[in-house]
N, C-alpha and C positions, 0 to 999 in steps of 0.2 A: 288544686285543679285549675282555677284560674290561672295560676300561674304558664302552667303547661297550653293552656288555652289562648295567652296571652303571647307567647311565642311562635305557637303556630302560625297564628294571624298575623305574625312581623315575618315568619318565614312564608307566608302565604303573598304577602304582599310586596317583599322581595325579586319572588319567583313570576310576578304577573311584571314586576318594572320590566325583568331581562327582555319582555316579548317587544318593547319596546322600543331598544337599544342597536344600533347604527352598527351593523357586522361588516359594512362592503370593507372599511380598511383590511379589519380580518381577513375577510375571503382574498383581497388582494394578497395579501402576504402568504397567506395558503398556497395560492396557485402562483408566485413568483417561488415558493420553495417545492414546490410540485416540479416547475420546468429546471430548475437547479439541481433537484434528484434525478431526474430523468436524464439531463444533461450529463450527471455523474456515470450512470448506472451505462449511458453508452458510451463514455469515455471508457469506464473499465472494461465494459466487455472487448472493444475493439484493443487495450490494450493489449488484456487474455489473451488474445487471438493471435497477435504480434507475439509474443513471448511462447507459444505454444508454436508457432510457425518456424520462430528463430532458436528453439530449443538445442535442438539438431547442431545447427549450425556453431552455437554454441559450444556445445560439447567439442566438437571435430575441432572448434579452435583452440580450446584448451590443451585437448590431447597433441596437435601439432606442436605447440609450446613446449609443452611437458618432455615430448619428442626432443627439439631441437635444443632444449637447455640440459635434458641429460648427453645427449653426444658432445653437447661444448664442454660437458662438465668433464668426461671422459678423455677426450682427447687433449684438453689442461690439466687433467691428470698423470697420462701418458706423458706426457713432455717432463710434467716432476718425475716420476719414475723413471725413463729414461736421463736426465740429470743426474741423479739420486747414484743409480746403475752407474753411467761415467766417472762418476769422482765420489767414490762413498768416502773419501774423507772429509769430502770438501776442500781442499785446496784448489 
């Protein structure tokens, strides 16, 4: 029982140093990672915002793409088909 009595009182006297103990660096670092989050959290939303804006836009350009590299692809198609048709032996 001493025993158990004899650690309380090291865990008791532990617990009264803390109250003693120099936090402002702490708090410093706390509130530099406070405006770092913060700083994060409107970085992203505003990028959200951007990318939900440009979503559209987005899209429409792919599709124009998608658009204009199947008719390229078609019409260098036609040109071998047309060749092909001309001379199917190839000579």
């Amino acid at each position: 029982m001493s025993n158990l009595a004899t650690r309380l009182e090291v865990t008791e006297n532990s617990v009264a140093a803390l109250n003693d103990m120099d936090t402002s660096l702490l708090q410093e670092r706390l509130a530099t990672l406070e405006t770092s989050i913060n700083f994060n959290n409107d970085t992203n939303d505003r990028l959200s915002a951007l990318i939900e804006k440009n979503k559209n836009s987005l899209a429409s350009d792919i599709n124009s793409v998608e658009e204009k590299l199947s008719e390229w692809m078609e019409s260098e198609l036609e040109k071998i088909y047309r060749i092909v048709n001309e001379n199917p032996l190839g000579n």
